[in-house]
N, C-alpha and C positions, 0 to 999 in steps of 0.2 A: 527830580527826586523820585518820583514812581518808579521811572525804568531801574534807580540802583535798589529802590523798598523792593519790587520784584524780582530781582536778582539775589537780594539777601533771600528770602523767600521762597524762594523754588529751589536755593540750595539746601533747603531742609525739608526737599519733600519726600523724604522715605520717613522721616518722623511723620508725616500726615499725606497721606498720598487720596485720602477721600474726599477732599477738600480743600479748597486754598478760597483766600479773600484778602482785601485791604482797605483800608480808609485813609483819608486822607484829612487836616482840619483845616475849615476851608479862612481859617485867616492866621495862620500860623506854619511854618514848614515843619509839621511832623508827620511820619509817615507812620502807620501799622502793619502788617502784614502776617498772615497766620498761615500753617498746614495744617490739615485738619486730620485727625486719625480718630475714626466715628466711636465709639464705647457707647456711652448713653444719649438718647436721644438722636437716632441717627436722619431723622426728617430737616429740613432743611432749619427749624427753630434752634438746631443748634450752631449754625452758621456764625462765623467767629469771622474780623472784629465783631462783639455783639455791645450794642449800648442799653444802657439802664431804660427803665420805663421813664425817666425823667430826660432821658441823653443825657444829663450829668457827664455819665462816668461811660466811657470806651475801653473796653479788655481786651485785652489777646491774650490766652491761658493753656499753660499746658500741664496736664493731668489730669488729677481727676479727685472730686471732693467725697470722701465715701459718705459721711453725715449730710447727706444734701436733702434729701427725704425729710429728715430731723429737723432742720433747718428751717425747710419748707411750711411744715405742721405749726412750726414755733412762730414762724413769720406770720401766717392767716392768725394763730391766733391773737397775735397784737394787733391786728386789725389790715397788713398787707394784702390784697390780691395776690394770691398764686396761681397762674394758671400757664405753670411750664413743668417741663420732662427735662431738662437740662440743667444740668449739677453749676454750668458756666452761669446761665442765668440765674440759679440760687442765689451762690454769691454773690452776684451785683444786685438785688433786692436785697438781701443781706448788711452790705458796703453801703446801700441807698439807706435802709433803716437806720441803722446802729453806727456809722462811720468807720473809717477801714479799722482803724484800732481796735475797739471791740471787734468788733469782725475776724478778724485773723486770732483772735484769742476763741473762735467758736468754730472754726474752718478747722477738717479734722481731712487729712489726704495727703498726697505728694503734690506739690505744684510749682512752677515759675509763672508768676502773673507780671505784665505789662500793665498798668490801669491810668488810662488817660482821664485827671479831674478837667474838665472845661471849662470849669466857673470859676477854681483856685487857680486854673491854669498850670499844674505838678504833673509831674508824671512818677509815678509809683514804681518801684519797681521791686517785688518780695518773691524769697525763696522761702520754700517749706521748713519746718524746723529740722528734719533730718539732713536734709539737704540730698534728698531723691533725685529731684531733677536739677537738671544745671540754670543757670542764668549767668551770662558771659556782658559785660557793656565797655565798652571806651571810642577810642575816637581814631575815625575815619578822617584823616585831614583836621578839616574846623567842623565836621560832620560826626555829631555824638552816633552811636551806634550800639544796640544790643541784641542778645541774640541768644537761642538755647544751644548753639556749638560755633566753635570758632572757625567752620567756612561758610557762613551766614554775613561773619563779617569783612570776614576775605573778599567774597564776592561784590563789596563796597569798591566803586572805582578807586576810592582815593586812601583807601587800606595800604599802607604803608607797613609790610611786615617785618620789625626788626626784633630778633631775641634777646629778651631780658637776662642778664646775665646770674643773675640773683636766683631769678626763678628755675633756669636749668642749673646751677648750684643745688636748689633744694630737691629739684627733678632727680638728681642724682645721689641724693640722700636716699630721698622715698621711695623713689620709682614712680611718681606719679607728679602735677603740678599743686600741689596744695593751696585753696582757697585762703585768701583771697586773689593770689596773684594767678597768670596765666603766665603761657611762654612767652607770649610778645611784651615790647615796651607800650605804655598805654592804653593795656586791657586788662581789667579786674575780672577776677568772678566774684557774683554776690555772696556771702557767706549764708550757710544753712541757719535758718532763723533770724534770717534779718531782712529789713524792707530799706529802699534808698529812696527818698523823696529828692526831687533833683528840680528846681524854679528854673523852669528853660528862657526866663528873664533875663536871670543872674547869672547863668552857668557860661562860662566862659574855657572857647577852648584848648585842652590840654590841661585843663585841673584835675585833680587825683580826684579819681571818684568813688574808690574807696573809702578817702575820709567821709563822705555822704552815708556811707553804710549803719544802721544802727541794729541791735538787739528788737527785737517783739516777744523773742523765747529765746533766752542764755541758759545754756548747758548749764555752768556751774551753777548756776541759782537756781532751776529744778535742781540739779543734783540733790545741793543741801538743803532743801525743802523735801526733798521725798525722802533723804536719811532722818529727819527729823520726825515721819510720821513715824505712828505704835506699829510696830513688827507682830505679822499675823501670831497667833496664841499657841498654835504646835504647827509640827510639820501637816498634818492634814488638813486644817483651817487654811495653809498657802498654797498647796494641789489644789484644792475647790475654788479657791477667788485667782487663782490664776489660770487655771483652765478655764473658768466664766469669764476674764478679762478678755485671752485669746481667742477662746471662742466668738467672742462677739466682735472682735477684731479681723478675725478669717470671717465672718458671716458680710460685715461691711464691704471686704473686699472681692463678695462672689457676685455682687450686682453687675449686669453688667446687662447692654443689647446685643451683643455677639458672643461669639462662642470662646468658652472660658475654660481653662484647665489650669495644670501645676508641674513645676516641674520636681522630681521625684531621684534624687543622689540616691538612696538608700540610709545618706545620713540622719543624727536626730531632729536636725531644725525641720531640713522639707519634709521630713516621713511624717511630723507631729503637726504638720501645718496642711499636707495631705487626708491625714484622719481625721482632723476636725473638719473638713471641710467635706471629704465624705457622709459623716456621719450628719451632715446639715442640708447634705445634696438630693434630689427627686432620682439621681439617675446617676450611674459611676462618672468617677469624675474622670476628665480626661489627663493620664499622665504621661509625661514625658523624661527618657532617661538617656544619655548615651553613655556606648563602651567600649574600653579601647583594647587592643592586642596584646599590650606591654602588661607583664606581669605588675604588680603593687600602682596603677594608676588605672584599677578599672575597679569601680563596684555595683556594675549594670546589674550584677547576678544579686548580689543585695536590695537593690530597688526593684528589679523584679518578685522578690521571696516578698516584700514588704506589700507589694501591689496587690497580690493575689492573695493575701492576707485580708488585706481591703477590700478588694474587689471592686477595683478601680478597672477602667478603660486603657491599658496601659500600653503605650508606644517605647519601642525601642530602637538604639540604633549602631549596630557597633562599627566603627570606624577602624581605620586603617592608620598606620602612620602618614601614609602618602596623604589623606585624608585632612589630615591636620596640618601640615605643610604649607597644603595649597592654598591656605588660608592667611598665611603670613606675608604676601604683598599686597593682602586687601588692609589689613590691620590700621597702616597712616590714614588709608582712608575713613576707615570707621572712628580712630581713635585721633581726630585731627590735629591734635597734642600731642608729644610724644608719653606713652604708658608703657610700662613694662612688666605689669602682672600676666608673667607667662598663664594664667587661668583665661585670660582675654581670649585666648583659641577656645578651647572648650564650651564657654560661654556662651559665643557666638553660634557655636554648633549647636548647641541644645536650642538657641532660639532660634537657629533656623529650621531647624528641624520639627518643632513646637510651630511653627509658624504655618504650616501645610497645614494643619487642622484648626490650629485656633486664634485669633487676635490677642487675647488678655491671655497671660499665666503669671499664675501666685510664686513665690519661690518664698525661701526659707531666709532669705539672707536677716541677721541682726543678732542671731541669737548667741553668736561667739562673744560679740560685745558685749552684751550687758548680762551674761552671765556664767561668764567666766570658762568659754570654750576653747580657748587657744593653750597652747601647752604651756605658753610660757606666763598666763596665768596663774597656774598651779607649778609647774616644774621650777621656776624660775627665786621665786620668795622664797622655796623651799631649799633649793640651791646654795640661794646666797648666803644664807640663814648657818649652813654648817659651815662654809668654806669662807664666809667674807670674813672673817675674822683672821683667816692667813693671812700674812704679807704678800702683797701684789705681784711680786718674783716668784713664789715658790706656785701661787695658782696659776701666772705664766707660763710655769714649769710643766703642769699638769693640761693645759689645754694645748701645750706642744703634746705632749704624750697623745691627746686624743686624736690630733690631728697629723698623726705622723703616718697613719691610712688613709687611703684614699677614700671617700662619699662612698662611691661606689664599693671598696671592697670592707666598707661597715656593712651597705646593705646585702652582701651577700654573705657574712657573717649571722647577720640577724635578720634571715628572711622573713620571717611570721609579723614584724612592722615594719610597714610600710615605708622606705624614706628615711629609715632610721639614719645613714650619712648625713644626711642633711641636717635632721636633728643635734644628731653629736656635734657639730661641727657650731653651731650655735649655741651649745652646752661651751664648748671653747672659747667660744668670742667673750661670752658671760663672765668666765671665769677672769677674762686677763681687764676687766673695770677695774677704774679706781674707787667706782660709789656703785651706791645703788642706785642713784639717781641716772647713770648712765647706762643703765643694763638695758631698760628698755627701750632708750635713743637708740644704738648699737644695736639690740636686736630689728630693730626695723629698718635699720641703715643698708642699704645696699652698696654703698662706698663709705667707709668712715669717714676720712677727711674728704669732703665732697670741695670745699673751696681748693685747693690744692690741686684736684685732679680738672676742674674747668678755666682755664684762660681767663684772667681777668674773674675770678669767680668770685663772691663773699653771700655767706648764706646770710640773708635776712629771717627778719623774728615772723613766725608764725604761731597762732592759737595754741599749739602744742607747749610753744616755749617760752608761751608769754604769762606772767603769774596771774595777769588778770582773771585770765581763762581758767584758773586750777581752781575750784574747790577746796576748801579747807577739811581737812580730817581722815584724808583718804590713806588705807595701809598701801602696802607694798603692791601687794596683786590689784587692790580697786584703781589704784593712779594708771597700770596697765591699761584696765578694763577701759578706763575715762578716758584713755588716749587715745585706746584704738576706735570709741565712739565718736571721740571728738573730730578725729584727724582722718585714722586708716580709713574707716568707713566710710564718710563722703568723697574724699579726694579716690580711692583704689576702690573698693568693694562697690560701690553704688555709682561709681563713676563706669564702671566695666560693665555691670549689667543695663544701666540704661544706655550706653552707645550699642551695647550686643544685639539688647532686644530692639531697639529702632532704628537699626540698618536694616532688620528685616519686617518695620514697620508691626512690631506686636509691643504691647503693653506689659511690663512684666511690675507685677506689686509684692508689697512684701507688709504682711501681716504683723512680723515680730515686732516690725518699728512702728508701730502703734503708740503715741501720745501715750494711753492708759499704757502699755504694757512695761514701755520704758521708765515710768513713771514709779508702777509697783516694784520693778525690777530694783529698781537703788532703793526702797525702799527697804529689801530685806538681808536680814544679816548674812552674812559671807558662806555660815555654815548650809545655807540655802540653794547655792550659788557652787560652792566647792567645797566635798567632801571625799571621803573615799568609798569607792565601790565596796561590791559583792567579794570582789578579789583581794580588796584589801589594798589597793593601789589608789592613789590621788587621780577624783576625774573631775568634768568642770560640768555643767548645766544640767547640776544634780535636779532643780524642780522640774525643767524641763523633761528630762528622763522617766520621772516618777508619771508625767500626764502621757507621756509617751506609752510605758509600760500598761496605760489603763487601755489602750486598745491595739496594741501589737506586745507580742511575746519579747520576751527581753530578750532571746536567742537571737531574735532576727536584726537587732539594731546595736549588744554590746558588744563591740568592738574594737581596737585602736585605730585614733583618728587618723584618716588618711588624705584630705585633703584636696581641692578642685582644681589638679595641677597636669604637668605633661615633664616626658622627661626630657625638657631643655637639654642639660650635659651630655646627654649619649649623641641627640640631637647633632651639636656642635662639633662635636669629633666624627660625626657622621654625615649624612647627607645635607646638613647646614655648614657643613665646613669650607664649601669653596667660596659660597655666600658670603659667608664671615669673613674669610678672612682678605676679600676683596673689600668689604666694611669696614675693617680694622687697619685696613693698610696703613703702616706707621707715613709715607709721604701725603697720602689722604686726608691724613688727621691733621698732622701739620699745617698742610694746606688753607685747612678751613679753617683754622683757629680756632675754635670753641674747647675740645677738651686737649691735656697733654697728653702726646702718644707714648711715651715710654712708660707709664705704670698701666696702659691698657695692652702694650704687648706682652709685660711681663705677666701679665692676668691669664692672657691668650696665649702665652707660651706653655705656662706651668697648666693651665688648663690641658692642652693638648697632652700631656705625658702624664695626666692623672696625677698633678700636686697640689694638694687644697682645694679651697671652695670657691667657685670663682663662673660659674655658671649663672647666678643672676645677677651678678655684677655685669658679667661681658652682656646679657641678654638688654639691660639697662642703655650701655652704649650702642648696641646694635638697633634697638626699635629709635633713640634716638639720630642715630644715620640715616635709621631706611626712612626717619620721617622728614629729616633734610631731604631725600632724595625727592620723596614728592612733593614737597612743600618748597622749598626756597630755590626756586628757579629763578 
């Protein structure tokens, strides 16, 4: 048991390369094993598995508690000894006082905790409520197994890897594996805000451990509790308690024992999550940006106007295409799932990059969700709104019309935004719905009929599509918003940066997804959220803008959204071309069974001669090839 607990273990040591440990219970076969990536407390009292002052309770944790200090103060004064520097030891004085229930309703951070009870004999297993970090568990043989990525579990002799076919069904929806399920058969991931208690008495192997999973913090019931609070009194009473919110939610997240900085788009999330954190710093803070060559996917030159505004410590880095490339047979290994948010390159870059000077960086990610940053927040309601009321033929008609140019030569039609083809072309998809309830499946779809295009496919129900999970009362553009927090965000957006940043073993946080911030955020009314600009045009994270504008010029940050992307389609018709279409090979596909090769050649055909949109479709099938290629030997 030790030589497979240290093999699962060491295969996650770029996630903690400062430390590694394990315990063993000496009258039970369960094994722990941690990496340790130092942030606070870096003297040996933070040495992880760590037990209670009781021994009770054994953790193994990964993240970091920002309230831990808070915690600490609260705990002495009901009468605990405190006499620790480490956030891991908080919580288990914490979990010892209060029981884990309480507890996790006071635990304020990103986390995947492990919590070994000795006395109940359970083993705990809880993800944060955003669902920051990952927690992956199933079965190794007759050998339970869990892990923060899935070659932790791999590394399990008796790991038996077979592909769930449901789940690359939905893989091919979203481009990502959405919680709860993974790619393998037999491996769940924990859902964000939820803890598994699991009686290693009882548990028998090969049961769904999924059913084990429960709520501690459900979406939709915050939701409809913060719609129910009083709506601030004018728009300036919601700039001052929302700037004091995030403020003290970037101050939480600058603690740190090593060196800490942010990363710096030029966008409005990190730019406004960079000022705050300047204006609370002793000394400029350290920024990080990269820039690429390609016209409409570089806005180094805006993070830097933004920096020197600030008068931050600003790093920069501008890349090549070769640059970005070479990145692309690391990717299986970083993303040991198949993903296909072409931002995965970039990402990556900036944290490596970031990574030469600092351990910790802040970034901005959240603030598209819960306040209405994405276009198809506002373009999309607005849309429908005129046109849904045509018969479904004749708006057919007209997203044929849109799409009778190519991506590409919209965007050179309409240079001044960025990506516009891209855009239009999902103005098209919108158009040819039969409801509104499918505008936003569809716009997030990567393949429509995804069962269709995988062998033996059938999409299974996911939180997105399950009514449990909806919130009652939501308009058009909030069920958006609720999606993309519920769904896009853990499964894509927060799944992408925490593999980016811990392949090169740095910590990256994110401020916006703050308990309070998400909290006050559904709280306030729509016109809060999305209004129209200066210009007189529909924009989204209108309060966010207005605390923005209180310490950068509007010059330097209003502009149209452009997006944390790379240009995959030139890509493919280009120096990814021989690659592909060795990937693509229709006897290839065949071969292997998993997906049908005739609607992937016809993707890759009409691709190649500039007809439709079909770039991250194919990019979809190809990350999942190259991640056969290193995984299922």
């Amino acid at each position: 048991m030790q030589a497979s607990g240290r093999a699962m273990s060491d295969a996650l040591a770029r996630r903690g390369p400062d430390d590694e440990g394990s315990w063993q219970d000496p009258d039970l076969p369960l094994f722990l094993g941690h990496r340790r990536l130092s942030i606070i407390d870096l003297s040996p009292g933070g040495h992880q598995p760590m037990a209670s002052d009781s021994e009770r309770y054994i953790a193994v944790f990964n993240g970091e508690i920002y309230n831990f200090m808070q915690l600490s103060h609260t705990l002495e004064a009901e009468g605990v000894p405190m006499n620790v520097r480490s956030d891991t030891a908080v919580m288990l004085a914490a979990i010892e006082h209060w029981g884990l229930n309480q507890a996790l309703q006071k635990l304020e951070g990103m986390f995947a905790l492990a919590l070994w009870d000795r006395k109940e004999k359970l083993l705990h297993l809880v993800r944060d409520r955003m669902g920051k970090k990952p927690l992956y568990m199933g079965w190794a043989g007759k050998n339970f197994v869990f892990g923060s990525e899935l070659k932790a579990l791999r590394a399990h002799p008796d790991f038996v890897p077979q592909i769930n076919r449901q789940a690359l069904t939905l893989y091919m929806r979203y481009g990502c594996v959405p919680a709860p399920f993974s790619i393998y058969d037999n491996v769940w991931q924990l859902l964000p805000g939820c803890r598994a208690s699991i009686d290693v008495k009882t548990l028998f192997p090969g049961a769904d451990l999924a059913a084990l999973a429960a709520p501690y913090w459900h979406m939709p019931r915050i939701v409809e509790e913060a719609r129910q609070q009083q709506s601030p009194a004018n728009d300036a009473q919601a700039i001052e308690d929302f700037e004091n919110i995030l403020k003290a939610a970037v101050k939480d997240r600058m603690v740190s024992d090593v060196p800490l900085g942010a990363f710096l788009s030029g966008g409005i999330d990190s730019s406004a999550v960079v000022a705050l954190m300047q204006r609370q710093a002793n000394e400029p803070v350290k920024t990080f940006s990269i820039g690429f060559e390609q016209d409409g996917f570089d806005e180094s030159a805006y993070a830097a106007k933004i920096a020197a505004h600030l008068g931050t410590d600003h790093h920069e880095l501008i890349c090549t295409p070769q640059d970005a490339l070479d990145i692309i047979p690391q990717l299986p290994e970083i993303y040991d799932e198949p993903f296909a948010d072409v931002s995965q390159i970039p990402t990556f870059m900036v944290s490596r990059f970031a990574r030469q000077h600092v351990t910790v960086a802040l970034s901005g990610d959240g603030g598209d969700e819960m306040l209405g940053g994405y276009l198809r927040h506002y373009v999309a309601p607005a849309l429908w709104r005129r046109v849904g009321w045509l018969p479904r033929g004749i708006r057919g008609m007209m997203g044929g019309g849109l799409t009778a140019l190519s991506a590409e030569r919209w965007d050179s039609l309409v240079p001044q935004h960025p990506q516009f083809g891209e855009r239009i072309y999902k103005v098209a998809e919108l158009l040819r719905q039969d409801s509104a309830e499918n505008v936003y499946r569809q716009l997030v779809s990567q393949w429509p009929d995804p069962a269709a295009l995988v062998c033996g496919g059938a999409e299974a129900q996911v939180p997105l599509v399950d009514e449990s999970w909806q919130p009652k009362g939501l308009g058009f553009a909030e069920r958006m918003m609720y999606g993309d927090a519920l769904s896009y965000l853990p499964n894509d957006i927060l799944t992408k940066l925490d593999r980016a940043s811990m392949a090169v073993s740095l910590e990256a946080r994110a401020p916006l997804l703050d308990r309070r911030v998400f909290q006050y955020a559904w709280s306030l009314p729509m016109r809060m959220k999305i209004r129209k600009g200066k210009n007189g045009k529909m924009q989204g994270k209108w309060l966010l803008r207005q605390i923005l504008a209180r310490h950068v010029p509007e010059a330097l940050f209003e502009r149209p959204k452009q997006g944390f992307t790379m240009p995959v389609g030139d890509w493919l018709r280009g120096p990814l071309k021989d690659w592909a279409e060795d990937l693509l090979d229709e006897q290839r596909l065949a071969a292997q069974g998993y997906v049908q090769p005739e609607p992937v050649r016809r993707a890759w055909e009409a691709h190649l001669t500039g007809q439709g949109r079909h770039a991250h479709k194919l990019w979809t099938i190809l990350m999942f090839q190259s991640w056969l290629d290193k995984w299922e030997k």
